[in-house]
N, C-alpha and C positions, 0 to 999 in steps of 0.2 A: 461455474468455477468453484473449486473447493479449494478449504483454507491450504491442502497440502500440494495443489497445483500451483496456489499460490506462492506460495514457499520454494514448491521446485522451480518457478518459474526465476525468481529473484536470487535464490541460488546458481541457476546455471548461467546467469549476465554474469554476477559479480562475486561467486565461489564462498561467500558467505550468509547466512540465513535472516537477513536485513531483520528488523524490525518496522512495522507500517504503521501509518495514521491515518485519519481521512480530519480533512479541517476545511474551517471556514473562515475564509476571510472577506468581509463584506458581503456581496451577494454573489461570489463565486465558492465552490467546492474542491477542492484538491486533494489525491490522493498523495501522500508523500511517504520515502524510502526513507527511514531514518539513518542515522550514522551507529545506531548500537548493534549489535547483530546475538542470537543466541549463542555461537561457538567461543565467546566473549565471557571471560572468566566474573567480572563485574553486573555481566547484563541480569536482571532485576524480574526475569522472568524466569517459572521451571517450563522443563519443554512443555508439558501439559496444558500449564496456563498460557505459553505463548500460539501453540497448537489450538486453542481454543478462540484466544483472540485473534487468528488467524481468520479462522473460521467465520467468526462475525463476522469482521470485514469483507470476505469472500460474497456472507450473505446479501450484503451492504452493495457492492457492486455488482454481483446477477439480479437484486432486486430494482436497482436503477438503470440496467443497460448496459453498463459501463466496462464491462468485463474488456472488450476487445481493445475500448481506449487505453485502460493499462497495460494489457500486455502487448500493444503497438508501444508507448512510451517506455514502458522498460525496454523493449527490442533494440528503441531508437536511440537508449538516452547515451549521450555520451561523455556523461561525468559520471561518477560513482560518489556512490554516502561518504560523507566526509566528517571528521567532529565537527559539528556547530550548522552543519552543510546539506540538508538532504535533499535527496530527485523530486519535483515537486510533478506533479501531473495533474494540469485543469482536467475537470472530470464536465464534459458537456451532455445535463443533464434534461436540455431540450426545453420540450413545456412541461416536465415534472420540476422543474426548478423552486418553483415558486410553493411547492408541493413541502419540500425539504428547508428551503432556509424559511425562517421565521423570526 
């Protein structure tokens, strides 16, 4: 997956070009949609740089596996990025787990 399939991917669920994160909480990993989006007159990214961090992340998930659990989860989700509110998606990272949190 590439950062701009990623983008098209989260674009054509929810008709705007989310913002992502991947986070840790405890000893689980989670990919999450955020609530800002770049067509967002405030959002804090230029395309470039969010096209970039896109990218990373993209990296971040073909290097883990993970590719298909998110784009099942965005498929499946049925709430949308909300202010305060984002799509969280446990990312099951198998026996690289232990590999990643530290």
């Amino acid at each position: 997956m590439t950062g701009k399939e990623l983008q098209a991917l989260i674009f054509n669920k929810w008709g705007c070009s989310y913002d992502v994160q991947i986070l840790r909480i405890k000893d689980r990993i989670y990919f999450q949609v955020m609530w800002k989006y770049l067509e967002q007159s405030s959002f804090p990214l230029s395309i470039e740089e969010y096209d970039a961090h896109l990218e990373q992340i993209a990296t971040y998930l073909s290097g883990w596996g993970v590719v298909n659990q998110v784009q099942v989860g965005i498929l499946e989700a049925k709430n949308r990025p909300r202010l305060g509110k984002a799509v969280s998606i446990f990312l099951d990272l198998g026996d690289r787990a232990s590999e990643w949190i530290v």
